[in-house]
C-alpha positions in Angstrom: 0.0 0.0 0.0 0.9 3.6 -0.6 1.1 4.4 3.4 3.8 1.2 3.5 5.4 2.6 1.0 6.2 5.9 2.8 6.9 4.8 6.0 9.1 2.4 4.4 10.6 5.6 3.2 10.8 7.1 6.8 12.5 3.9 8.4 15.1 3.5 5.1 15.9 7.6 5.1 17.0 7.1 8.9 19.3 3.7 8.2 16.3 1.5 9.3 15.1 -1.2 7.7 12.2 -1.6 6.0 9.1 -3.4 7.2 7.8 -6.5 5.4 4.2 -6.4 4.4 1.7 -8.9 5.8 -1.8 -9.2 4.0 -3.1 -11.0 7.4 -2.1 -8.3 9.2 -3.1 -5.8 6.6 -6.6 -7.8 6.7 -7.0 -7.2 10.8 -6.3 -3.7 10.1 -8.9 -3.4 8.0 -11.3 -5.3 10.1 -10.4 -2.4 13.0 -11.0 0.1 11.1 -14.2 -1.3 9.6 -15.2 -1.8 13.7 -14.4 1.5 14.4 -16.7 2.9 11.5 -19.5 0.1 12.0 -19.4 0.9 16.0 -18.7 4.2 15.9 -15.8 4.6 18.0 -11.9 5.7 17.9 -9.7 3.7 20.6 -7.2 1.0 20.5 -9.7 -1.0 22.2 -12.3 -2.4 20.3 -16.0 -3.4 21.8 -16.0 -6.3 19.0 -12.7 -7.6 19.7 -10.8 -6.0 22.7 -7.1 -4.7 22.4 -4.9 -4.6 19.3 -3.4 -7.7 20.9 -6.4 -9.8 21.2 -7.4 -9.3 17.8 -4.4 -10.2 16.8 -4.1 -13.8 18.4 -8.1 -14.3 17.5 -7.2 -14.0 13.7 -4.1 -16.7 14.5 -1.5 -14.1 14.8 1.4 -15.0 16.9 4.4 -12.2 17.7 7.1 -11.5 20.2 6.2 -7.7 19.9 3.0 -5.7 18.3 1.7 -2.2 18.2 -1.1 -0.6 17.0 -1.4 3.3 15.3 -5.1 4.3 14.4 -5.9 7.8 13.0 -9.3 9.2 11.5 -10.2 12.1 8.6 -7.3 12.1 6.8 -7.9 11.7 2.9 -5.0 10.4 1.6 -1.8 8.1 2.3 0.8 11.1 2.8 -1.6 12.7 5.3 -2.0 9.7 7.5 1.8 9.5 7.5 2.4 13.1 7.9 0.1 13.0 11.1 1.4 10.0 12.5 5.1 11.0 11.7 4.1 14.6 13.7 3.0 12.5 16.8 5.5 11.3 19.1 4.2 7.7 19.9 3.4 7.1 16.7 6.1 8.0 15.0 7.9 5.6 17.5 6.3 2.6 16.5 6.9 3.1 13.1 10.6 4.1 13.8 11.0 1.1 15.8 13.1 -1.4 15.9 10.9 -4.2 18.0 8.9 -4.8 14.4 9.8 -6.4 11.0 6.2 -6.8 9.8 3.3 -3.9 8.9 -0.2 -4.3 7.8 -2.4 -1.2 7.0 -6.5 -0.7 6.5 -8.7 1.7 5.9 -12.5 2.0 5.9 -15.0 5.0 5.2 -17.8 5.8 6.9 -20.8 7.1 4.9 -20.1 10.8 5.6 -16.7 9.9 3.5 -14.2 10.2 6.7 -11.9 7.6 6.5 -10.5 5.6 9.4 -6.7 4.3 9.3 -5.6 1.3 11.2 -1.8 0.3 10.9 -0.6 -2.9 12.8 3.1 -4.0 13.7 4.4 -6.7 15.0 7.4 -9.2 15.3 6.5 -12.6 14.2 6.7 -15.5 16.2 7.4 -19.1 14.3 
């Protein structure tokens, strides 16, 4: 996706390296961010399926290390990553080193606002 892409570009510009793409992770992203329009809510914790780390290990995701950035209203990829990079804990995450795998979704609700989800985490075998 294009917001991978340029926080690939934020980790590689600073001598990191980049983060691997993960569709299942990408798909539990979306699935937030289609809670948090279908529930109406903004948190890390989700009604439906509790923290970023439960939903992880209900869709069979295993990890040493995982994170979680949501944001909402932004319209496109570099806005997402402009606000996230502007916002001190989560531009950690994505400057981290703790994570070699990213997944990003995004769903709109009907008044056109989109919500961002963007997951992290260090996979366990």
């Amino acid at each position: 996706s294009e917001v991978i892409r340029l926080i690939n570009q934020e980790r590689t510009s600073r001598g990191l390296p980049a983060l691997t793409t993960d569709w299942q992770l990408s798909r539990v992203a979306r699935y937030k961010s289609q809670d948090m329009v279908d529930r109406g809510y903004f948190s890390h914790y989700s009604p439906t399926y509790g923290s970023p780390f439960d939903m992880m290990e209900a869709f069979g995701l295993r990890f040493s290390a995982a994170a979680e950035n949501i944001a909402y209203g932004q319209r496109t990829a570099s806005e997402v990553v402009r606000a996230w990079m502007n916002s001190p804990g989560h531009r950690a995450n994505i400057l981290s080193n703790s994570y070699t795998h990213t997944g990003v979704g995004a769903a709109k609700k009907a008044n056109g606002t989109l919500y961002w989800t963007q997951m992290f985490m260090k996979p366990v075998k």
